[in-house]
VEXVO-36582 format. One line per field, with one value per residue (C-alpha): residue number from 1; chain; x, y, z. Coordinates in Angstrom, 3 decimals, always signed. Each point is the difference from the previous one (the first is absolute). Layout:
residues N
num = [NUM:...];
cadena = [A:...];
east = [X:...];
north = [Y:...];
up = [Z:...];
***
This chain:
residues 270
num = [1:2:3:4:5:6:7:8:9:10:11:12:13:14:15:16:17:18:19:20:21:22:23:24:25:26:27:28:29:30:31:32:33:34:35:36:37:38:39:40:41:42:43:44:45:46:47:48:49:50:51:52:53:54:55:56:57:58:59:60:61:62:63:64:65:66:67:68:69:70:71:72:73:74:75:76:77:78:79:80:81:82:83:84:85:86:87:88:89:90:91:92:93:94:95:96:97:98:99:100:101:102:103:104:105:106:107:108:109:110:111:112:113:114:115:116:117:118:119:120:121:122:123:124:125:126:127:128:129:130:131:132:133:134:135:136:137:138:139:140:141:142:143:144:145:146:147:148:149:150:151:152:153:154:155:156:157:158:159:160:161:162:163:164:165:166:167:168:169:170:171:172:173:174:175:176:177:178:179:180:181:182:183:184:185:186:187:188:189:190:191:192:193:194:195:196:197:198:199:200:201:202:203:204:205:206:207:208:209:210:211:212:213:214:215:216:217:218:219:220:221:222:223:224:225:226:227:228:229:230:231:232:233:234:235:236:237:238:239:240:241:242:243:244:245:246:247:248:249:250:251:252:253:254:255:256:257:258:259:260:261:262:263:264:265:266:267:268:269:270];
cadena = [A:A:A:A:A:A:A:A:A:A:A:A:A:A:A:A:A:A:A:A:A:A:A:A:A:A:A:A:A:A:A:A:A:A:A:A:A:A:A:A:A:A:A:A:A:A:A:A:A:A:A:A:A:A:A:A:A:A:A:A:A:A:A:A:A:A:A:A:A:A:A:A:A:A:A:A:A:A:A:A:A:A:A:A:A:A:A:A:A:A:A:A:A:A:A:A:A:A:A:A:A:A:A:A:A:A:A:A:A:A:A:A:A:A:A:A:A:A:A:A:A:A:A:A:A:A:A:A:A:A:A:A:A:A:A:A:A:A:A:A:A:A:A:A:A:A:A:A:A:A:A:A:A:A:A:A:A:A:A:A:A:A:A:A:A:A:A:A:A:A:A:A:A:A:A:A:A:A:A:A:A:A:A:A:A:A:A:A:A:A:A:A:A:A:A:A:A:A:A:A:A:A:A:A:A:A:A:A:A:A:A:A:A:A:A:A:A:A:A:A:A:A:A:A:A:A:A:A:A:A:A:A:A:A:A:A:A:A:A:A:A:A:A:A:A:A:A:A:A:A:A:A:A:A:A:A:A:A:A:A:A:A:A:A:A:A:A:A:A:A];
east = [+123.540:-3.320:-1.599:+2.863:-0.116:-3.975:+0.558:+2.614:-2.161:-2.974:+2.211:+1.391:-3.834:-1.113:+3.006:-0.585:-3.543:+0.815:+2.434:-2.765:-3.245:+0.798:+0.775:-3.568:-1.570:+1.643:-0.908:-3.620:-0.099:+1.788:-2.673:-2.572:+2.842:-1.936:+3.589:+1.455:+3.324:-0.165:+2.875:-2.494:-2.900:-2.968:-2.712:-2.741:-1.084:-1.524:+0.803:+2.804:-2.070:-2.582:+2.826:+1.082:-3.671:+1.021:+3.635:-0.884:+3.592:+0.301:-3.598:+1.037:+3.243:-1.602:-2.681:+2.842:+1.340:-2.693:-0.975:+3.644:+0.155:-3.346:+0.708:+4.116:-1.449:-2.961:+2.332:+2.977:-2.295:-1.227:+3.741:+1.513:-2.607:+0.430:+4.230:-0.840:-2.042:+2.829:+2.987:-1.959:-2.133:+1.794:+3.018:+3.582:-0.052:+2.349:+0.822:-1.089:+2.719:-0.033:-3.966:+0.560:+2.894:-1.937:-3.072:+1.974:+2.290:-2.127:+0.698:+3.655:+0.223:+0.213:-2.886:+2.597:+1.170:-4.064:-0.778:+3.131:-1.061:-3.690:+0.958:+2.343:-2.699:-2.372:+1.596:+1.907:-3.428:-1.595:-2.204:-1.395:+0.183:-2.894:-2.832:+0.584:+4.031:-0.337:-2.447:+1.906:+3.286:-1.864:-1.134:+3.209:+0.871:-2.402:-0.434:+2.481:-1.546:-2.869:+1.585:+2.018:-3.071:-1.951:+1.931:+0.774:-3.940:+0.472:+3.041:-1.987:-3.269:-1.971:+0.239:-2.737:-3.289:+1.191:+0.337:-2.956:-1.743:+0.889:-0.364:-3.774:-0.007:+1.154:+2.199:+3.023:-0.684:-3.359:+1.933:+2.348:-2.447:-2.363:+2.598:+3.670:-1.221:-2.279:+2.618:+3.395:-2.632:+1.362:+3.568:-1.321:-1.263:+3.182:+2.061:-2.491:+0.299:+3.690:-0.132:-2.517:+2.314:+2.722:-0.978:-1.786:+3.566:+2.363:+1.919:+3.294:-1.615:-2.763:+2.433:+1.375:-2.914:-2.993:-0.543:-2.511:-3.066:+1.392:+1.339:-0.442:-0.529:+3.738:+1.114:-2.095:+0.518:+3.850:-0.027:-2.374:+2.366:+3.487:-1.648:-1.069:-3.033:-3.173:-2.952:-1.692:+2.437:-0.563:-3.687:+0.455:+2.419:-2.263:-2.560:+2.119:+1.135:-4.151:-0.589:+2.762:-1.073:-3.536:+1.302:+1.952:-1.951:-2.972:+2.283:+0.755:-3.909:-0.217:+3.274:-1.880:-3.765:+1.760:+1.869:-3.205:-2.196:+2.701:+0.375:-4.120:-0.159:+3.443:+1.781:+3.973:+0.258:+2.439];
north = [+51.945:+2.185:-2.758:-0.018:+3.766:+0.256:-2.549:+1.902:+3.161:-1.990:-0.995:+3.334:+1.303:-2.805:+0.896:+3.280:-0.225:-2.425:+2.198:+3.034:-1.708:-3.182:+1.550:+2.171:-3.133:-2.143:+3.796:-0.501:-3.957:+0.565:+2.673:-2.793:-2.114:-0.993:-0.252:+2.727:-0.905:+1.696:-2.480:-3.368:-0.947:-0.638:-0.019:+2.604:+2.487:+3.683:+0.417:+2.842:+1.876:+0.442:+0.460:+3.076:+1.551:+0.141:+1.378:+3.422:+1.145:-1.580:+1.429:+3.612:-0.316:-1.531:+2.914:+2.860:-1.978:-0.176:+4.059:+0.789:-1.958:+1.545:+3.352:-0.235:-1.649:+3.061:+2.466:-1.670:-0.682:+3.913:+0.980:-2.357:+0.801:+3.219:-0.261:-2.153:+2.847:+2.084:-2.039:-0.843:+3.129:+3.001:-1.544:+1.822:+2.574:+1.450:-2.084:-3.290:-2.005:+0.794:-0.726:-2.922:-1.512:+1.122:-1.798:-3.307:+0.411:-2.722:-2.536:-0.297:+1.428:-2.513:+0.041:+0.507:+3.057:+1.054:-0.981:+1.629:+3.623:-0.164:-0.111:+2.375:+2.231:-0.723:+0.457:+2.642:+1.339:-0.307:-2.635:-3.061:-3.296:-1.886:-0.187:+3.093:-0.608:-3.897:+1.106:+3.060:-2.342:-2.834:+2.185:+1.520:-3.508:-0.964:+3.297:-1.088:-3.304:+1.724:+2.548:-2.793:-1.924:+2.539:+1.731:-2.910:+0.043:+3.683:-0.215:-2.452:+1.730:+1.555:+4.150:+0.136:-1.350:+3.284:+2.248:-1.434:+0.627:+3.136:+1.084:-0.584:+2.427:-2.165:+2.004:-1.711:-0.605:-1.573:-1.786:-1.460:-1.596:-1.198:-1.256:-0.501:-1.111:-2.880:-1.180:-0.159:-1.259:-3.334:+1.540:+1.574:-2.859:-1.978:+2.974:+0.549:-3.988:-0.180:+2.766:-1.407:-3.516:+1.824:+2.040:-3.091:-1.863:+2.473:-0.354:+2.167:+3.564:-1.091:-0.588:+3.243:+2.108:-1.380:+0.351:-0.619:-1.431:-0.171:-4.017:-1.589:-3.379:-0.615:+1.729:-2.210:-2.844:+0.258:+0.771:-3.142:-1.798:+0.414:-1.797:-3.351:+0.207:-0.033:-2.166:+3.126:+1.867:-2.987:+0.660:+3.321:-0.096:-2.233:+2.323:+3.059:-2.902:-0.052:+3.635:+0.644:-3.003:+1.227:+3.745:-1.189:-2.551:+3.065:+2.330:-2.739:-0.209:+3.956:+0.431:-2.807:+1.317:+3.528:-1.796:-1.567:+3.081:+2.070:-3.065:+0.576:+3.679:+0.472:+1.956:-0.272:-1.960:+1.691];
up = [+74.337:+0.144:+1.744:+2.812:+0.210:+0.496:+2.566:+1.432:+0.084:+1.756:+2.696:+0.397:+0.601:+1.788:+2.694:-0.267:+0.986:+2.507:+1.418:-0.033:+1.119:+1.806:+3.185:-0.102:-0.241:+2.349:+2.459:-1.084:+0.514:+3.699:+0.706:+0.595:+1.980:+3.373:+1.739:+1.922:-1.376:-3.252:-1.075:+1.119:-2.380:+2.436:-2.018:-2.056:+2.072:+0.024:+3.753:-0.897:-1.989:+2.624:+2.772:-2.273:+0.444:+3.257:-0.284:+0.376:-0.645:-3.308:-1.254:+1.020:-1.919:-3.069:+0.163:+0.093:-2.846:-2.056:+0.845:-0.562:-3.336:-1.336:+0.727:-1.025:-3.512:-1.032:+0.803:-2.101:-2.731:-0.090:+0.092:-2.149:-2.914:+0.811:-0.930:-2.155:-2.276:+0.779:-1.326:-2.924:-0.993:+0.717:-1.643:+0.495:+3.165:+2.042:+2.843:-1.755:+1.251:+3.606:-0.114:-1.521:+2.163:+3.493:-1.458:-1.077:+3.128:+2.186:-2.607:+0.673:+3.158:+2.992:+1.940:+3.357:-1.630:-0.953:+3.808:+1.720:-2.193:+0.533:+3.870:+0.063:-1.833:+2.452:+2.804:-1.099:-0.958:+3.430:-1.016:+2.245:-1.949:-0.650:-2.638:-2.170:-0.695:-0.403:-2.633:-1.423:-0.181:-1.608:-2.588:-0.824:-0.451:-2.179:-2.418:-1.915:-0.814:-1.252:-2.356:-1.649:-1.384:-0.377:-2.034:-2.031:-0.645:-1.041:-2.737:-1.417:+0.021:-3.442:+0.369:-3.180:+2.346:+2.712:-3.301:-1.242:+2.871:+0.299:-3.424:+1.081:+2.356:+3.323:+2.391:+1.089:+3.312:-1.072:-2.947:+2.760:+2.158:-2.947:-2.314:+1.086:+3.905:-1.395:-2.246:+2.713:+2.659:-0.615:+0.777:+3.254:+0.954:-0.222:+1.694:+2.870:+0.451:-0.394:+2.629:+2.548:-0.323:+0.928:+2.690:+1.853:-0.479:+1.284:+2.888:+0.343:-1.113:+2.795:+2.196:+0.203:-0.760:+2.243:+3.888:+3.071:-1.336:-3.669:+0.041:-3.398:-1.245:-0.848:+2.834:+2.233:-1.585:-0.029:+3.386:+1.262:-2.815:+2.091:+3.268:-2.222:-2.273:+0.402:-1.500:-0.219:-2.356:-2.477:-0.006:-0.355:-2.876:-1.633:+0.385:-1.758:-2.674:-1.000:+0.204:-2.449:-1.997:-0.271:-0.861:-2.651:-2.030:+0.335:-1.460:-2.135:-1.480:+0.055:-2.265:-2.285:-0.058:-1.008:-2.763:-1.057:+0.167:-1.740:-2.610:-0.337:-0.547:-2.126:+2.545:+0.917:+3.280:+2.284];
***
């Protein structure tokens, strides 16, 4: 019986996995197709990729992306740490509640709804779409990301190294970025990730909140996408598939040199 249920559970994974991954992979084998026909197996090739160094419409979008992303991410990680300290240090206040539900609003929200009330600000607002609102939407997006984990890093976190700290004469502002910053930077790092992923994979908040000279990845991709697709959008999802990859498994050897240098010197890792 525990023999049929492990086998059970492997087959669950394996299709599970198989349902996650295999269609990134057959993406990334069809970027190197040498057919046009992205449905027609003509061979290895690398012709795409070097017919999207020429696409100059695709590069622009993926470099508003990537700014967009960046920028959306550092400013959700600075605000989300910053709730985060809030909800967690201050303890009970008046107006807890309503802080709290505006800051986890974006989680339940849909994103139409999000879109259709950042608009409305903005234009009601008298502000031109483009750069600055994709990036102020996509960070009210993403805050809330951030102050969930890290503020599951600070619940957990050891008061007595601030108090010692400050019991040796360390100011709190001083004890903050010496002690408690070093040990959540694992935490930031995940929400400013989290937050970077999400930003360069939106699609309906962009929709409504960017303009003239503000096109996005998804945006241009889903709009290429509805006229046939392209061997070029394969190579270029194949190469956000690597960048992501590569961000991850070095976030991956951070989070376990920290555990190991913390193991070494006796300290709590965060």
């Amino acid at each position: 019986m525990h023999k049929r249920a492990s086998l059970f559970c492997l087959a669950s994974l394996g299709f599970g996995l198989a349902f996650l991954y295999l269609p990134m992979v057959i993406l990334v084998i069809y970027s190197f197709n040498a057919s046009r026909l992205v449905t027609v197996w003509g061979g290895w090739s690398t012709r795409w990729y070097a017919e999207l160094l020429r696409d100059e419409a695709m590069l622009d979008a993926a470099w508003t992306s990537l700014r967009v992303a960046l920028l959306s991410a550092g400013a959700a990680t600075v605000l989300g740490t910053l709730a985060a300290l809030a909800l967690t240090r201050i303890g009970r206040f008046r107006g807890r509640l309503p802080f709290s539900a505006m800051v986890y609003a974006p989680l339940v929200m849909p994103e139409v709804i999000t879109g259709l009330s950042l608009l409305l600000l903005f234009v009601a607002a008298d502000i031109d779409r483009g750069f600055w609102t994709l990036s102020v939407a996509h960070t009210t997006l993403t805050m809330c990301f951030v102050t969930i984990i890290v503020q599951a890093s600070l619940i957990g976190f050891d008061g007595s190294l601030e108090e010692a700290a400050m019991d040796l004469g360390c100011p709190p502002l001083r004890t903050f970025l010496t002690v408690t910053l070093p040990l959540i930077a694992p935490a930031l790092a995940s929400g400013f990730m989290l937050a970077f992923a999400l930003s360069l994979d939106d699609l309906v908040i962009a929709s409504f909140t960017s303009g003239p000279g503000a096109t996005t990845l998804p945006i241009q991709i889903y709009s290429q996408v509805r006229l046939g697709v392209k061997p070029e959008i394969n190579a270029i999802c194949t190469i956000m598939i690597a960048v992501v990859a590569a961000a991850v498994i070095a976030a991956s050897l951070i989070a376990k040199w920290r555990d190991l240098r913390s193991a070494g010197t006796g300290l709590p890792a965060a």
